[in-house]
N, C-alpha and C positions, 0 to 999 in steps of 0.2 A: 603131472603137476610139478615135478622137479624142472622141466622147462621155466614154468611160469615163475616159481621160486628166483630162479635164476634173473628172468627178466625183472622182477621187482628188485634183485639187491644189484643189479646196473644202473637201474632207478634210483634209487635211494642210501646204498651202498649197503655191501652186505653186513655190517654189524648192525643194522637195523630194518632185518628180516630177522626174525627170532620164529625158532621153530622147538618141538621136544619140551625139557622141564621148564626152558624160558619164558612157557605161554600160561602157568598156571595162575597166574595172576590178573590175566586178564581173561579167562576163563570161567569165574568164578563171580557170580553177581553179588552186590554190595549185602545184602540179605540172607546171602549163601541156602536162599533156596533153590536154585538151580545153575548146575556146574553145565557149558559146553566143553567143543574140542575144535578148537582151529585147527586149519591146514598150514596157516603161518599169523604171526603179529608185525604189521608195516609199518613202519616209526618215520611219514616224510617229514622233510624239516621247510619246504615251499609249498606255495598253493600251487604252483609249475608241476611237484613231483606228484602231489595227489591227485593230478588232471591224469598224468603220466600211470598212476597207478590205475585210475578207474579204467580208464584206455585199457590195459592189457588185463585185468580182468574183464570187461566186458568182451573181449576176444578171445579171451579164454574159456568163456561163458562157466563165469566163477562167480558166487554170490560175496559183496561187501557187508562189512557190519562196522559203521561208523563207530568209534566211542572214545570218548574224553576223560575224566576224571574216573567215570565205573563206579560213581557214588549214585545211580539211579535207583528206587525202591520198586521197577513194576518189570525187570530182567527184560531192560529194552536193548543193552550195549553188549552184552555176548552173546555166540556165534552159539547156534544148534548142537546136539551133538553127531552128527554128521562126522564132519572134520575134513569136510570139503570149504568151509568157508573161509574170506580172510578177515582178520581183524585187522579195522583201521585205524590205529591211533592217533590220533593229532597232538599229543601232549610235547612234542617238540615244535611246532608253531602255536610259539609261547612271547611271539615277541608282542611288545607296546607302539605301535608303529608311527603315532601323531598325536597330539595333544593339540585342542584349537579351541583358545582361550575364549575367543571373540564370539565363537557360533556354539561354545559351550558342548562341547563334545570331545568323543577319545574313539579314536580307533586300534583294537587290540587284536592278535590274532585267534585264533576257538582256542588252544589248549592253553591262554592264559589261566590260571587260579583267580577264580573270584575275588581271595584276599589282596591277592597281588593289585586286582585290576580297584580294589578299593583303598587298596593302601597309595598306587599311583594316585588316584585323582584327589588321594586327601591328601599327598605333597602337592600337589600341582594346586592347592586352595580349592577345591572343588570338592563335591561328596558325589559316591556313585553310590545309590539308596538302596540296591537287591544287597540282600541279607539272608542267608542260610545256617541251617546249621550246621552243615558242610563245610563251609566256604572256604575253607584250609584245605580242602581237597578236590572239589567238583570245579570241574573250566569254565568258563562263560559260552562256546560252542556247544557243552553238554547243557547248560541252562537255556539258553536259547531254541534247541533243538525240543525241550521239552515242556518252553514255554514256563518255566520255574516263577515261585512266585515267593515263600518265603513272610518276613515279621513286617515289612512295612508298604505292602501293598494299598492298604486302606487310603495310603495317603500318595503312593506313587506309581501303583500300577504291577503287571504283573511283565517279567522280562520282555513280551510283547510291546509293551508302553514305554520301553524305555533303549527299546531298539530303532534307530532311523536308518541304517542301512546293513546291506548283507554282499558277503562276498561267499560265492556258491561254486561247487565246483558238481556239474549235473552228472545225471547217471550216465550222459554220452560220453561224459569226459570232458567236457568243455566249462568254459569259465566264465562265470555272469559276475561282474564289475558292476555291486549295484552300492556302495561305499559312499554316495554321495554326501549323506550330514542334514539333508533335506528338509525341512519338519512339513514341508508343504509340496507334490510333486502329485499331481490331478491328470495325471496320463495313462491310464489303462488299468487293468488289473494290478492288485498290490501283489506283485511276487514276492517281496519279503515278508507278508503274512503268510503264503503259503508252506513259507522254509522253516517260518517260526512256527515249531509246535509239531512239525511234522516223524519227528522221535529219527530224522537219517534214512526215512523212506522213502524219498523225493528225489535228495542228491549231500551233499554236504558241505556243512559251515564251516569255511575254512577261517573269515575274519569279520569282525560288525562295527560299526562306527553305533556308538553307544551317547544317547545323552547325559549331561553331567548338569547340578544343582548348586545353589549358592550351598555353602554351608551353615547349620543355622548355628544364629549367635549364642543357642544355650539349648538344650535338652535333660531335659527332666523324666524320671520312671518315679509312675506312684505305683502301689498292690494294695487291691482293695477282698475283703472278704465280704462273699454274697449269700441271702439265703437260697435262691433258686437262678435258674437261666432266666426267667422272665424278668426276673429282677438287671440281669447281664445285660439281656436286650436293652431294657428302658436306659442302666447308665450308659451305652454306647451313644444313644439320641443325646442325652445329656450332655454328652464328652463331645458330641459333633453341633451342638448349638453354642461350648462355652470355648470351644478352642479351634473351631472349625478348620481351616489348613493345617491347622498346628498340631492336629491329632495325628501321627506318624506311627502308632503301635497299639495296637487292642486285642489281647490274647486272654482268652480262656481257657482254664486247669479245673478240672474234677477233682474232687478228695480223692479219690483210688489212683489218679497219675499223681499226683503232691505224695500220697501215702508209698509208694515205689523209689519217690528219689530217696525222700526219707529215710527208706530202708537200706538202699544199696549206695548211697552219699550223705551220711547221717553230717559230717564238716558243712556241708550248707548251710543248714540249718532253717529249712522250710517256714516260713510267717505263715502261722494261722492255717495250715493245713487239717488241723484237728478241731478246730471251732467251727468249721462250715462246710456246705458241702461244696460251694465254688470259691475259686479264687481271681481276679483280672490284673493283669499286669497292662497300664496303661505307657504310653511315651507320648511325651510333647514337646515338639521341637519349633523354637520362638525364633525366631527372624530380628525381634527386637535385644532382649535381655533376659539374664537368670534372671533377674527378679520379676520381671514381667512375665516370665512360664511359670515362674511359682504362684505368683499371686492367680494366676488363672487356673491352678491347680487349684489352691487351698478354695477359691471360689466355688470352684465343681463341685470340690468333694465336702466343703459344707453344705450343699445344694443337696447332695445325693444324701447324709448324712439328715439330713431335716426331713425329707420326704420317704428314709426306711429302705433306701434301696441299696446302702453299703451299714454292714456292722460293724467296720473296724478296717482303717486304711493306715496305709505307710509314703513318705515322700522319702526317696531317697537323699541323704544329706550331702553326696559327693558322687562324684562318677564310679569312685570301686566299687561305695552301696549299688549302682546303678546297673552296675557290671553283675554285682553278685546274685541283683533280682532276676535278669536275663538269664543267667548262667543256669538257674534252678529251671527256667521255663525250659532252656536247653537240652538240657538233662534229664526229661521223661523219656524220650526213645530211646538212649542210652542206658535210664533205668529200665525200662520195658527189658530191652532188650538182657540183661542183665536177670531178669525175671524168667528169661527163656524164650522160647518160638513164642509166636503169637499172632495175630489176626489182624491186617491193619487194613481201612477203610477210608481214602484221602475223596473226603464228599464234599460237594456245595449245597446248600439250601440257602431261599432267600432266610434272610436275618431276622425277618418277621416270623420266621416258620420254626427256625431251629427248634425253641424252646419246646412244642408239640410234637415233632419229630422224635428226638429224647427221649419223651418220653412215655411217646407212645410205643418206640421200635424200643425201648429197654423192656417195659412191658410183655411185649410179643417172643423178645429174644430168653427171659427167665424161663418164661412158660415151655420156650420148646426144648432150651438147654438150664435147667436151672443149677446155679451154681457158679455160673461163667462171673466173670471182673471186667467190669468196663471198665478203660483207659482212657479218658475222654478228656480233647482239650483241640486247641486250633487259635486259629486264625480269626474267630467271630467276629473283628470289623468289617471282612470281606464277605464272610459266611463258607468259611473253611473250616470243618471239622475233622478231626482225626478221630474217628470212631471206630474206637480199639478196643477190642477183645482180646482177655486173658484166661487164661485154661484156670477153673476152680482151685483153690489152695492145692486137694489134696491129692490132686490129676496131674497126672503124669503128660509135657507138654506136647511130645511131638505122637501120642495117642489119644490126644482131645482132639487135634489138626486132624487127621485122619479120621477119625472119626463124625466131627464135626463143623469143618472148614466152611465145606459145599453149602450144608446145609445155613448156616450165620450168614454166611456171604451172600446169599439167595436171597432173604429175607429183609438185609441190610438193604439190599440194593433195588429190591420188589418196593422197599418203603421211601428209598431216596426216590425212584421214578412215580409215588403215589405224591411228593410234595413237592412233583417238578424240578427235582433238581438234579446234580450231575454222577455219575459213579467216582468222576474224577477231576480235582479241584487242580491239584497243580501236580503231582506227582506225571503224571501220562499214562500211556494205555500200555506200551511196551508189550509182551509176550504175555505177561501175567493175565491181562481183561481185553483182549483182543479176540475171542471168543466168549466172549457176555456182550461186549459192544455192541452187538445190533438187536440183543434182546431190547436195551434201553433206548438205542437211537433210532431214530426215524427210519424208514425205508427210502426216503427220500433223500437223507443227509447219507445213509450208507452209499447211497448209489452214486450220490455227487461226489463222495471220497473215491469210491475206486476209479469215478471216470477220471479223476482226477492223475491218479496214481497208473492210470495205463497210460495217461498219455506222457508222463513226464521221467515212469520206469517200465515201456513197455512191456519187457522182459523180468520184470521182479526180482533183480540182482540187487537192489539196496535196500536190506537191511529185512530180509522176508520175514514173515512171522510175527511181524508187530505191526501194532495198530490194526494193520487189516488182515484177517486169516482166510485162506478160500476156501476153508469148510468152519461153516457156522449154523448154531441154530438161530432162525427167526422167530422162534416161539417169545411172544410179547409178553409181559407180567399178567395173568390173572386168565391164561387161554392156555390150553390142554393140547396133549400133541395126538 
């Protein structure tokens, strides 16, 4: 392997081959529930040298592990621990390569920063709408690669939707120039849906021509306090008949995640956390004027207020207000986190479902662990939940996890496939659920994945271990082995 070291800092030059205590960093998943150990970290600064790179690993018959920022929550972007494999950084193809006012689009390389690539196109008069909680740390390569989705999908889609082309570099080493800007290209298979989502198992993103939106002429954040989710659902229809396009953010908080920022960020100073048990943080982004998103606020929410399905709303009176109502949404996984280890569950349900979901599977879940905190809150205009488990007050946290991970996570995920929906909404499968994946998916989608995945890593050098594992149980929810 010192050969192959070798050939890669001729490649890339040797101060960006990093081996020894230099690799702790990227060793270590964002969650820091599971540490690898590379054989080295590759830092190219071209999509020439990562063709270069995959090349002599592939001849080396050396497994790759793509990764970008290394803010992923399901331990997709570090290496086994083995310490045979390489880590591949892109965070030095970081450049912004084109701005194309006319066709409304940027092309930027994978290890650009999300803020960055938002902060360009809001100089350049444009808005690029993905929004993380990350986005100061995670690349657009890492969000694309895991298909990231984030606060205003409702209204614009998820990194898939907002991708028009890809530049890939394959597990042969070769390079597909697919950067067009296209919004319309009806010739064959979509290969850039198969790169997007695919977690660096395929081959890897080195650059994407991205679309870009007018900016709207005013956006407004209301927070409303609810008595129940059914109540959540119906203001969501509400908010999608009085402001239709204009609806751009619809997030739902639990009292037990509002009661954690609370605790561990008392200077926010949480609205209404203690008078209900839900809370929604809407956004509306008007194309016309502030005062025309206001007044279609104040509409709603006298609408929702007449018919009993909000107790108590706020419109924000400036953008810091506006900033500071986001900031607290921001600040559950933060707070969680801050609360200790804990249980996280990135699920879809359709939006008609969630409310019976809730709480049917809180029900199910007291009974077999009573005691446990739910942390509950998402994405609900898409039908993204974060259904979060917390270790009881008086439990000690990383002996609840052991003790009772397997079994929550079984039961969560036995009830998401009883309401049709997903184990995984936008986080990805990574290492973490890439053996529970085929209990929930078809046999016929698993099978179309690995033909998938021989034909295009016949050898299984990118990025093994995630998404698809080749020892899995097939045992389906509600059948015995």
């Amino acid at each position: 392997m010192h050969t192959l070291t070798n050939q890669l800092a001729t490649i890339v030059g040797a101060a960006h081959v990093l081996t020894g205590d230099d690799l702790a960093e990227y060793e270590q998943d964002w969650r820091k529930r599971r540490r690898g150990k590379a054989l080295a970290v590759v830092r190219p600064g071209t999509v020439e040298e990562v063709a270069a790179v995959i090349q002599a690993c592939r001849d080396a018959h050396v497994c790759v592990v793509p990764q970008g920022g290394n803010t992923g929550l399901v331990v997709g972007a570090i290496p086994d621990g083995s310490g045979s494999q390489i880590v591949l950084s892109l965070r030095r193809l970081a450049s912004v390569r084109a701005i194309d006012p006319e066709n409304m689009t940027m092309t930027v390389e994978a290890g650009c920063i999300l803020k960055v690539v938002q902060d360009t196109a809001d100089d350049a008069g444009f808005l690029f709408p993905l929004s993380l909680g990350a986005e100061g740390s995670c690349t657009i390569g890492g969000n694309l690669a895991t298909n990231a989705g984030g606060t205003q999908v409702v209204r614009y889609g998820n990194a898939r939707d907002l991708c028009l082309g890809l530049e890939v570099v394959t597990a042969q080493g070769e390079i597909w120039h697919g950067l067009s800007g296209l919004r319309k290209d009806n010739t064959g298979y979509d290969l850039r849906d198969l790169f997007v989502g695919s977690e660096g198992t395929l081959g890897v993103i080195t650059a994407a021509t991205l679309k870009l939106y007018p900016k709207p002429a005013a956006k407004l954040t209301a927070w409303a306090a609810l008595a129940c989710l059914e109540d959540a659902s119906a203001l969501l229809g509400l908010a999608h008949s009085h402001l239709a396009a204009n609806l751009t953010g619809y997030e739902v908080m639990g009292r037990s995640a509002l009661a954690l920022v609370d605790k561990h960020y008392p200077h926010l100073r949480v609205p209404m956390w203690q008078e209900t048990p839900w809370c929604v943080l809407l956004e509306n982004s008007d194309s016309d004027s502030e005062e025309h998103a206001r007044t279609q606020f104040e509409r709603l929410l006298e609408t929702a207020f007449e018919t009993g399905l909000i107790k108590d709303a706020i419109i924000a009176e400036n953008m810091r207000q506006a900033k500071d109502l986001w900031h607290i949404r921001e600040s559950i996984s933060l707070a969680q986190a801050e609360e200790g280890p804990n249980i996280k569950h990135d699920i879809s349900i359709a939006v008609s479902l969630i409310p019976e979901f809730v709480r049917v599977t809180d029900a199910a879940l007291v009974a077999a662990v009573p005691g446990i905190r739910f942390v509950n809150f998402g994405h609900l205009g898409d039908g993204n939940l974060h259904y979060n488990i917390q270790a009881p007050v008086a439990q000690n946290n990383n002996t609840f996890l052991a003790q009772h991970e397997d079994t929550i996570s079984t039961l969560v995920y036995d009830m998401v496939h009883r309401f049709h929906g997903s184990i995984s909404a936008e986080h990805g499968v990574g290492e973490l659920k890439c053996g529970t994946l085929p209990r929930y998916k078809s046999a016929v989608a698993m099978q179309l994945m690995r033909v998938i995945k021989q034909a295009l890593d016949p050898d299984n050098r990118m990025n093994p271990g995630k998404v698809l594992d080749p020892v899995v149980s097939t045992e389906k929810p509600g059948e015995t082995g």
